[in-house]
PDB file of N, CA, C and O in Angstrom:
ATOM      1  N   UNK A   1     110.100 146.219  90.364  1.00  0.00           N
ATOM      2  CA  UNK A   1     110.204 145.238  89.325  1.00  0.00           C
ATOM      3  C   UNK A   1     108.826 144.919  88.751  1.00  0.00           C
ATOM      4  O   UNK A   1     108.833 144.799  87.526  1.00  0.00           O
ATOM      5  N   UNK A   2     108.002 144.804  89.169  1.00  0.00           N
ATOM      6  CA  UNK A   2     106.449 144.772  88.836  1.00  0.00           C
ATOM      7  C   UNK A   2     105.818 145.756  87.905  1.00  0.00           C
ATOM      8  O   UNK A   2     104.977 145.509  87.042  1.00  0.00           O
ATOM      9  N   UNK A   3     106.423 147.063  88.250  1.00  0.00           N
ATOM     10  CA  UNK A   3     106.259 148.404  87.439  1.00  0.00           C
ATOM     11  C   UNK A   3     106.643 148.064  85.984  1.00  0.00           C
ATOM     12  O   UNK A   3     106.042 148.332  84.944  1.00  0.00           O
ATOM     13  N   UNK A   4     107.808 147.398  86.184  1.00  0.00           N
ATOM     14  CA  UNK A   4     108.665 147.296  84.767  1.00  0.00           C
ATOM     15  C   UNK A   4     108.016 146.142  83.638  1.00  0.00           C
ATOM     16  O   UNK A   4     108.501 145.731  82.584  1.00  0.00           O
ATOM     17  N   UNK A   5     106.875 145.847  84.236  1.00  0.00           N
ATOM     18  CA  UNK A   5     105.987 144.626  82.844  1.00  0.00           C
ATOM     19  C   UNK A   5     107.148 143.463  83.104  1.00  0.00           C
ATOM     20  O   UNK A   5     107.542 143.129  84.222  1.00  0.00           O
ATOM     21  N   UNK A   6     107.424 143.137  82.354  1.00  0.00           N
ATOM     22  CA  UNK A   6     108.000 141.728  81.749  1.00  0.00           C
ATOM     23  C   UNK A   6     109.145 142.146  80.707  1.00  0.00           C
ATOM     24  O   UNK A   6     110.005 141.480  80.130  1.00  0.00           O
ATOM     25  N   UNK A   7     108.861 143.340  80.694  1.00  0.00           N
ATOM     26  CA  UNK A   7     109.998 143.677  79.715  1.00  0.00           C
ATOM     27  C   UNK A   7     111.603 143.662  79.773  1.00  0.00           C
ATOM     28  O   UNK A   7     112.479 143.760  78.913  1.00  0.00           O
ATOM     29  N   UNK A   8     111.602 143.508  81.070  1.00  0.00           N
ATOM     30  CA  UNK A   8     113.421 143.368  81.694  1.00  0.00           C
ATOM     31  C   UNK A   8     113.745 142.010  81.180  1.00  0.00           C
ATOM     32  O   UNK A   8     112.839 141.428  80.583  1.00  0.00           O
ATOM     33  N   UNK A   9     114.611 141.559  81.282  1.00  0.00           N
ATOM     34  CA  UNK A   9     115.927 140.242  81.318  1.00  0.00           C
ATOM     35  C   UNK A   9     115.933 139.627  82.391  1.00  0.00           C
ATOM     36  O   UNK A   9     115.526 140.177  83.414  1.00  0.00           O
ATOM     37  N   UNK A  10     116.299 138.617  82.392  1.00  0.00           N
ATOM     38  CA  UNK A  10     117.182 137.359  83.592  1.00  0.00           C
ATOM     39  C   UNK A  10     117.816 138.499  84.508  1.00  0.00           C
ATOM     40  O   UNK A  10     117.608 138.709  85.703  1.00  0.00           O
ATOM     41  N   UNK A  11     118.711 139.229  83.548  1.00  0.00           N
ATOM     42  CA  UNK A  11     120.003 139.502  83.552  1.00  0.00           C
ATOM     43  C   UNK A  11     119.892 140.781  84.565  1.00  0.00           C
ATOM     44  O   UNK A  11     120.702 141.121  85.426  1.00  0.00           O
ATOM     45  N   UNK A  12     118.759 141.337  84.240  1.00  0.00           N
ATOM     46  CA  UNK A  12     118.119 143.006  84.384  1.00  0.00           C
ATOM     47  C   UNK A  12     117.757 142.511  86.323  1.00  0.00           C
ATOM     48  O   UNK A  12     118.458 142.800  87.293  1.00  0.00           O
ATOM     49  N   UNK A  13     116.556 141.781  86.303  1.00  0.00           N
ATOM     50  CA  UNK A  13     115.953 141.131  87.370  1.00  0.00           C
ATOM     51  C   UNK A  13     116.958 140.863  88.289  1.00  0.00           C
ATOM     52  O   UNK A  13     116.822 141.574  89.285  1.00  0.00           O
ATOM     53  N   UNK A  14     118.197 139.896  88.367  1.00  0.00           N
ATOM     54  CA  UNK A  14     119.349 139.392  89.124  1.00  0.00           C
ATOM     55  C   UNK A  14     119.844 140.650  89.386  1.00  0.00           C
ATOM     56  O   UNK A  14     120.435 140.253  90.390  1.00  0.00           O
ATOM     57  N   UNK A  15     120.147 141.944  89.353  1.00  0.00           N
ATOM     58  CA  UNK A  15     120.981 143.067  89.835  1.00  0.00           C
ATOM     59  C   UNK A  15     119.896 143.647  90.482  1.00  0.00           C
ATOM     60  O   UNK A  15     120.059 143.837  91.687  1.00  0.00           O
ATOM     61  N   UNK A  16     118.626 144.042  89.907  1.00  0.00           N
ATOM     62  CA  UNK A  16     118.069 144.423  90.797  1.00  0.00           C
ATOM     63  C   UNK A  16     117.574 143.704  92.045  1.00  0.00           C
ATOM     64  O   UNK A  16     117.065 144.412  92.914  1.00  0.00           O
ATOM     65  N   UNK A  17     117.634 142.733  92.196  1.00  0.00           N
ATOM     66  CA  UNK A  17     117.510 141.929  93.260  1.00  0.00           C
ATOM     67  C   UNK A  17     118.832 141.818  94.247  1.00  0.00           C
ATOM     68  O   UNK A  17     118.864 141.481  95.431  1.00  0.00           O
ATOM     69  N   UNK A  18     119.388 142.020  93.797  1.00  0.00           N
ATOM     70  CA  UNK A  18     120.808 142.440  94.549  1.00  0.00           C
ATOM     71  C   UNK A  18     120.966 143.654  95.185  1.00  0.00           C
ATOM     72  O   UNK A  18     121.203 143.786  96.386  1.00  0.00           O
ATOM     73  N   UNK A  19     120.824 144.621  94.305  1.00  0.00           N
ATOM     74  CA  UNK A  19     120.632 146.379  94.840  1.00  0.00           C
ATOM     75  C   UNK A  19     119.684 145.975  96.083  1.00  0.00           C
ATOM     76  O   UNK A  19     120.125 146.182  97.214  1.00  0.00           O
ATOM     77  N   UNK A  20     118.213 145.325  95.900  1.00  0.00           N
ATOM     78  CA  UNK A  20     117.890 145.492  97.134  1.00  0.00           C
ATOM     79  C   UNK A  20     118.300 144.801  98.151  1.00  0.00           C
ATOM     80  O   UNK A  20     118.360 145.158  99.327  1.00  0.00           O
ATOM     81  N   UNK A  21     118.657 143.538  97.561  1.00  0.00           N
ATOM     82  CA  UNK A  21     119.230 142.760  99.106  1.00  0.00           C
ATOM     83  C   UNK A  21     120.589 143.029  99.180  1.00  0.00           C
ATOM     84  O   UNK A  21     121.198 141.995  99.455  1.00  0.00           O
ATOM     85  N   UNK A  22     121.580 144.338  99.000  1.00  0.00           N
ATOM     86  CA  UNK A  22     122.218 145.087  99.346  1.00  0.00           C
ATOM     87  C   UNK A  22     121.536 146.104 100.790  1.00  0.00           C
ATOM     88  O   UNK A  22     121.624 146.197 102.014  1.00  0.00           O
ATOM     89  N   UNK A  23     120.865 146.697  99.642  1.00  0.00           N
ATOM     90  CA  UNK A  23     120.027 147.780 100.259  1.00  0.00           C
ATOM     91  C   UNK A  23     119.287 147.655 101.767  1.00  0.00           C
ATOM     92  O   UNK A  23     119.080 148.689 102.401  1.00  0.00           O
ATOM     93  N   UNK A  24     118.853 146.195 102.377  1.00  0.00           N
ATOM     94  CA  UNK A  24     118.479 145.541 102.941  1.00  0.00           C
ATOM     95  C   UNK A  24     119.397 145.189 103.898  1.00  0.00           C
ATOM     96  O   UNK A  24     119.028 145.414 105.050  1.00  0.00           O
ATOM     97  N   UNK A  25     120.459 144.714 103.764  1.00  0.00           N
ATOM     98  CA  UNK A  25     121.502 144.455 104.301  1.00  0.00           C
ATOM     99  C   UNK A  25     121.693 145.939 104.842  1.00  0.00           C
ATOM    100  O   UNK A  25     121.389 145.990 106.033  1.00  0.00           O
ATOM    101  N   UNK A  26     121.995 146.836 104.463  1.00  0.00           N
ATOM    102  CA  UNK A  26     122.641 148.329 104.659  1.00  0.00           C
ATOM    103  C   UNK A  26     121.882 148.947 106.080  1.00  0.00           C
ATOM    104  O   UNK A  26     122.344 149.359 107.143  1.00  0.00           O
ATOM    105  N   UNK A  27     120.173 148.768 105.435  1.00  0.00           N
ATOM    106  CA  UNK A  27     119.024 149.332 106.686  1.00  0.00           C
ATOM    107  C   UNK A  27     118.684 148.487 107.748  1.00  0.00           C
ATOM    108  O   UNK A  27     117.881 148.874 108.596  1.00  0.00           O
ATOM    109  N   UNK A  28     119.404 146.938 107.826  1.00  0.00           N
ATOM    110  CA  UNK A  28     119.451 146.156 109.139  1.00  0.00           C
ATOM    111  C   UNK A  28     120.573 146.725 109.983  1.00  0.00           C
ATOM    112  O   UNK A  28     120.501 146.938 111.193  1.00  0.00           O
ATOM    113  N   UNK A  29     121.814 146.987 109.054  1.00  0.00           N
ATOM    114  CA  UNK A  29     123.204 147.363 109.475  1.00  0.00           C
ATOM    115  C   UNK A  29     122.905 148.831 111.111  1.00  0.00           C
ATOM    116  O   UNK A  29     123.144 148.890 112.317  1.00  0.00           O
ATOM    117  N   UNK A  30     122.218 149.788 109.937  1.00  0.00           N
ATOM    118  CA  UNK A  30     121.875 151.175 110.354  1.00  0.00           C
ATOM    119  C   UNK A  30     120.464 151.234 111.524  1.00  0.00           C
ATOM    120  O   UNK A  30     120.241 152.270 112.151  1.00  0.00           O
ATOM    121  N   UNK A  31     119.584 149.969 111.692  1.00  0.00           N
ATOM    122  CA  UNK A  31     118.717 149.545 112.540  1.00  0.00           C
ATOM    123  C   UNK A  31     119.379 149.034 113.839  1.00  0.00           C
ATOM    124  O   UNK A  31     118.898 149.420 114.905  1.00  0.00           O
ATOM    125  N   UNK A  32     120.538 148.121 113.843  1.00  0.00           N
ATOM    126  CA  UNK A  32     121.139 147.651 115.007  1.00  0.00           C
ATOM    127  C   UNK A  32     121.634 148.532 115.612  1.00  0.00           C
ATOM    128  O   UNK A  32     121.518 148.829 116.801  1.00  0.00           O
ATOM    129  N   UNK A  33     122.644 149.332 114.210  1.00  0.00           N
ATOM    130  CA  UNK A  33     123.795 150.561 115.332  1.00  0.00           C
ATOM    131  C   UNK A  33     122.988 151.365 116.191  1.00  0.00           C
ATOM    132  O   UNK A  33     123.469 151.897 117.192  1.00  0.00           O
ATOM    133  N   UNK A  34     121.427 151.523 115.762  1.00  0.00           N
ATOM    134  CA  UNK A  34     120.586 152.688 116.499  1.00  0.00           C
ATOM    135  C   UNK A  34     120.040 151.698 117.537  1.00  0.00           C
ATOM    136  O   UNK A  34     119.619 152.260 118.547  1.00  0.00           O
ATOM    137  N   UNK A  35     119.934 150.227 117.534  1.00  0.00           N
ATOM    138  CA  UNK A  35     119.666 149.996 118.626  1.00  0.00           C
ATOM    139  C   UNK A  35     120.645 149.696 119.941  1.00  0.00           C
ATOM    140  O   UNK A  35     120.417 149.785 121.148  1.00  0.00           O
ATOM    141  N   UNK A  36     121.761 149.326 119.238  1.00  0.00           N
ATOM    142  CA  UNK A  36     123.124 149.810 120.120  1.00  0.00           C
ATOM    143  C   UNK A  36     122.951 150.711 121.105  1.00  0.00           C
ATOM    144  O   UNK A  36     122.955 150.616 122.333  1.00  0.00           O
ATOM    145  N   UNK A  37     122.752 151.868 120.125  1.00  0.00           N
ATOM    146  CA  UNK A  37     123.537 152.876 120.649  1.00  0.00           C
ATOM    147  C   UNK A  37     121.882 153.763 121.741  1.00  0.00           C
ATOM    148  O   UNK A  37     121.709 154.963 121.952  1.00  0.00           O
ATOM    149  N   UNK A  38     121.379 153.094 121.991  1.00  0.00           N
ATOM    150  CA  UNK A  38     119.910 153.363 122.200  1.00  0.00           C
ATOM    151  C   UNK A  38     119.954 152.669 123.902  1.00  0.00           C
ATOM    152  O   UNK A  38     119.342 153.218 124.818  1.00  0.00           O
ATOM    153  N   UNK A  39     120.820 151.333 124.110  1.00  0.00           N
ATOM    154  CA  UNK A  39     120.917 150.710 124.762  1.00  0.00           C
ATOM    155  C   UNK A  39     121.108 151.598 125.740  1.00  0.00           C
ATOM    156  O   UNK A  39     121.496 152.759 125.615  1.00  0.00           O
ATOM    157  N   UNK A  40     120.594 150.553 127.524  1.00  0.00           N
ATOM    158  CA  UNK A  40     121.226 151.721 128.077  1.00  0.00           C
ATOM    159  C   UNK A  40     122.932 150.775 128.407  1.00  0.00           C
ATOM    160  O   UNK A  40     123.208 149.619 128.083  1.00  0.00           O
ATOM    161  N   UNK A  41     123.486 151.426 128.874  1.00  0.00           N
ATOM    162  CA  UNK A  41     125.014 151.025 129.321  1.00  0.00           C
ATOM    163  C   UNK A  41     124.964 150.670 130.864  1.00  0.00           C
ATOM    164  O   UNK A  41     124.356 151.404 131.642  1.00  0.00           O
ATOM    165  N   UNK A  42     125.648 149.472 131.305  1.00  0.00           N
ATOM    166  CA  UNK A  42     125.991 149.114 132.777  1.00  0.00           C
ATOM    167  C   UNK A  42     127.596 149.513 132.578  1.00  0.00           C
ATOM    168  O   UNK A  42     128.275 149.351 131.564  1.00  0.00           O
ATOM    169  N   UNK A  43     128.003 150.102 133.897  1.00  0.00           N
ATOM    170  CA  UNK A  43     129.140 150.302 133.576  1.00  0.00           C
ATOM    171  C   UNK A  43     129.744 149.521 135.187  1.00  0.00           C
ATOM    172  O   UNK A  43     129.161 149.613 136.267  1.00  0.00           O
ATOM    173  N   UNK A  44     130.918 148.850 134.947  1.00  0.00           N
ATOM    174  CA  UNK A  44     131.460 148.514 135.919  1.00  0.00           C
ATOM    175  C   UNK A  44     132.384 149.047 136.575  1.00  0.00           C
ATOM    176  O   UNK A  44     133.362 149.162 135.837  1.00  0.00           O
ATOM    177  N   UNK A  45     132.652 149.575 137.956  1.00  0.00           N
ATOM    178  CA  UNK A  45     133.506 150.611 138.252  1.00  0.00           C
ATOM    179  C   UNK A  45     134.378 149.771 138.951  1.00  0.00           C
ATOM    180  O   UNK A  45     133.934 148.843 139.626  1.00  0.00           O
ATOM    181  N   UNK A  46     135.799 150.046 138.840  1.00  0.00           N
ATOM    182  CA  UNK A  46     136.909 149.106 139.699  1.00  0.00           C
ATOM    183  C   UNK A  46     137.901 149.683 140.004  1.00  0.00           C
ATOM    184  O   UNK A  46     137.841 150.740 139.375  1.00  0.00           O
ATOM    185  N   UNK A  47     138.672 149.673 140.499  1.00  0.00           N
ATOM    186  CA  UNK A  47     139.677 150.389 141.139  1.00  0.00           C
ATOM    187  C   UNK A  47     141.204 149.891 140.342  1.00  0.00           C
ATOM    188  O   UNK A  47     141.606 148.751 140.577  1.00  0.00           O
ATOM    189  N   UNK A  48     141.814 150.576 139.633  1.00  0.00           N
ATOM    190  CA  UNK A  48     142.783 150.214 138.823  1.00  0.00           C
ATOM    191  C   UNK A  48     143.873 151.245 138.812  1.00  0.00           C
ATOM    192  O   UNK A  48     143.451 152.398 138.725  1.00  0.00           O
ATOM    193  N   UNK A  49     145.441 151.075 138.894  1.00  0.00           N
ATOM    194  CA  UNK A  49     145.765 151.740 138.938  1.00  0.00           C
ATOM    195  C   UNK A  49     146.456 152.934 137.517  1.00  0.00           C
ATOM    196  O   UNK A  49     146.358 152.361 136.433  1.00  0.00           O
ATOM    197  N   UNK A  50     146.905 153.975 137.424  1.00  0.00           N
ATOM    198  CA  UNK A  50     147.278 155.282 136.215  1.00  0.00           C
ATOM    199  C   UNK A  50     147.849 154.447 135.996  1.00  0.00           C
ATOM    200  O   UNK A  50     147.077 153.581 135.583  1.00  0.00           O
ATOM    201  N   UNK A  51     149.179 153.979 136.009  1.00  0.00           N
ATOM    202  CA  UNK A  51     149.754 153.309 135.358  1.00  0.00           C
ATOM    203  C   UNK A  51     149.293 152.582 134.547  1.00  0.00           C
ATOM    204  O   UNK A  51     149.494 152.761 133.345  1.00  0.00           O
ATOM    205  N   UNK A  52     148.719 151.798 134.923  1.00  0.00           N
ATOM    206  CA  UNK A  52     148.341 150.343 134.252  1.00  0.00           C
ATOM    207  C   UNK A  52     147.191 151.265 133.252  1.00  0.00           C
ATOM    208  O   UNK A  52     147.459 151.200 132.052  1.00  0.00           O
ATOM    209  N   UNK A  53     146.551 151.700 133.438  1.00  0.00           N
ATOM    210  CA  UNK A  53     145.509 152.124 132.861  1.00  0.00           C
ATOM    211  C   UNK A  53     146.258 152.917 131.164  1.00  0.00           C
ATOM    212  O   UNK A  53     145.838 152.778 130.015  1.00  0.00           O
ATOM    213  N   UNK A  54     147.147 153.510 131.542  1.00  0.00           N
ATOM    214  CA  UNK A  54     147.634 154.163 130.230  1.00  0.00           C
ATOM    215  C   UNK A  54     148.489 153.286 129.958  1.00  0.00           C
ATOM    216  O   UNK A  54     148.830 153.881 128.935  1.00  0.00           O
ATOM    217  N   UNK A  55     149.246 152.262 129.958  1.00  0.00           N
ATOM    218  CA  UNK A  55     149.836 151.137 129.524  1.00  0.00           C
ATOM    219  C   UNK A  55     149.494 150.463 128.852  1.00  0.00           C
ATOM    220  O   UNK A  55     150.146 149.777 128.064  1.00  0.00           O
ATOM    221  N   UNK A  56     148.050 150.526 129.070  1.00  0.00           N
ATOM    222  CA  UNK A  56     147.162 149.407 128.470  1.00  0.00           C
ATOM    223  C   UNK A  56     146.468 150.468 126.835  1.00  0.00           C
ATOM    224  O   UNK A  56     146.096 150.010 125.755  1.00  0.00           O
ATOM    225  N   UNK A  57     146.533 151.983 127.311  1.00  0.00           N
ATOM    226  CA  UNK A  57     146.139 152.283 126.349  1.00  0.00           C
ATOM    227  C   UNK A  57     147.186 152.455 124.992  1.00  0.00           C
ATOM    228  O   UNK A  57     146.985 152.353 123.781  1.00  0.00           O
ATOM    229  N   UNK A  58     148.225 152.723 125.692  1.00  0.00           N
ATOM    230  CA  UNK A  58     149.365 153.031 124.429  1.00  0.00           C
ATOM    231  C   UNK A  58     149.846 151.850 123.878  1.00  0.00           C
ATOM    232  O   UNK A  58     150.627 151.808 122.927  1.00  0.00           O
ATOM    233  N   UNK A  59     149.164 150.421 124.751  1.00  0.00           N
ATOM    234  CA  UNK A  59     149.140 149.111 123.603  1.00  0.00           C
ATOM    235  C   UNK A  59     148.458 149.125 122.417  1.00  0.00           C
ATOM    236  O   UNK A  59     148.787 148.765 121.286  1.00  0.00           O
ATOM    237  N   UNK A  60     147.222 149.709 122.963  1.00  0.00           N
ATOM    238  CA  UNK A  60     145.847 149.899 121.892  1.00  0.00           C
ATOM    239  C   UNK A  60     146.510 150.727 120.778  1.00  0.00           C
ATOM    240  O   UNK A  60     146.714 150.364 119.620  1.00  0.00           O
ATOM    241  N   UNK A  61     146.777 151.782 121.287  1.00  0.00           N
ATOM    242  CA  UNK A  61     147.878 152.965 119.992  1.00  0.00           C
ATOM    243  C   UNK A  61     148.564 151.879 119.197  1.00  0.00           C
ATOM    244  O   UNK A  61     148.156 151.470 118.110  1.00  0.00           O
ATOM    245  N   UNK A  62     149.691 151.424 119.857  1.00  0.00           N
ATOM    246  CA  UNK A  62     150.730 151.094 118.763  1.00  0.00           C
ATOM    247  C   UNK A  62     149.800 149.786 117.872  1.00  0.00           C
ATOM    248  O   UNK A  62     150.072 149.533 116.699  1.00  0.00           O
ATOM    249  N   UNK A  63     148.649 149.011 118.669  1.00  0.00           N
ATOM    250  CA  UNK A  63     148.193 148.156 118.092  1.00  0.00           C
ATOM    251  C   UNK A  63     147.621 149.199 116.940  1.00  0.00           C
ATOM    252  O   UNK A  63     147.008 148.327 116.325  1.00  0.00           O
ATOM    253  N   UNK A  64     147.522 149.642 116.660  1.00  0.00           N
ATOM    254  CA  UNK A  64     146.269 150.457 115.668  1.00  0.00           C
ATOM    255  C   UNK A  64     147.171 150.564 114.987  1.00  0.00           C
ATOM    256  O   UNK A  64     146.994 150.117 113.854  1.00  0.00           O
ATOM    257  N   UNK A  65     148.954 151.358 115.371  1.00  0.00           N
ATOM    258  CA  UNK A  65     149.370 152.220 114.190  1.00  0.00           C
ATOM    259  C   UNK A  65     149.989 150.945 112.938  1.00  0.00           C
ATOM    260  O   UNK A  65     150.034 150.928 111.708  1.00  0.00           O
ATOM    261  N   UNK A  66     150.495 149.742 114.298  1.00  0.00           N
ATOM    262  CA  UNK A  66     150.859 148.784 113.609  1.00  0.00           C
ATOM    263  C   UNK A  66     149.990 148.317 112.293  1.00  0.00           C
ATOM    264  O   UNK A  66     150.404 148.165 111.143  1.00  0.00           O
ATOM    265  N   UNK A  67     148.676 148.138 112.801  1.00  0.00           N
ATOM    266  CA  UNK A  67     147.870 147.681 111.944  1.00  0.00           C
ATOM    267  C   UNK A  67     147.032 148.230 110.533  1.00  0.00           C
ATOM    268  O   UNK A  67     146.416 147.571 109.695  1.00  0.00           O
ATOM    269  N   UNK A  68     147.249 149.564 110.620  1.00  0.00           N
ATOM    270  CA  UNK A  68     146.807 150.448 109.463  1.00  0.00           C
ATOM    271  C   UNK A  68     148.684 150.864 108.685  1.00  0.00           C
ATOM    272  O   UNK A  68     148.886 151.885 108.027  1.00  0.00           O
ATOM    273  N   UNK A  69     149.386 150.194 108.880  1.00  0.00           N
ATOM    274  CA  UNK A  69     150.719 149.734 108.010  1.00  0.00           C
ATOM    275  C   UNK A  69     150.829 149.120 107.517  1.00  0.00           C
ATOM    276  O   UNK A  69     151.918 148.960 106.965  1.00  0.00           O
TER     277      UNK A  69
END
């Protein structure tokens, strides 16, 4: 915006200020997921039984299919 003189608008200025605090928003977004995923993981191990274990997953299924309907 500095490049551009004085020659832009109100109008011109307000979008580009948006694009970047879009843009901004986008590269915090893409900064966390990498620190996510960077993390290390604790994993808790427990003793559970097949059953229950796929019971619980084919809730998750129908929850999903329900929900993208």
């Amino acid at each position: 915006m500095k490049k551009k003189d004085k020659t832009i608008s109100e109008c011109q200025a307000k979008e580009m200020l948006d694009i970047i605090d879009k843009a901004i928003d986008h590269s915090d977004k893409i900064i966390n997921d990498l620190l996510d995923y960077s993390r290390e993981m604790q994993l808790e191990l427990s003793k559970n039984a097949a059953r229950t274990l796929v019971n619980e997953a084919i809730g998750l299924l129908r929850f999903q299919t329900e929900y993208k309907s």
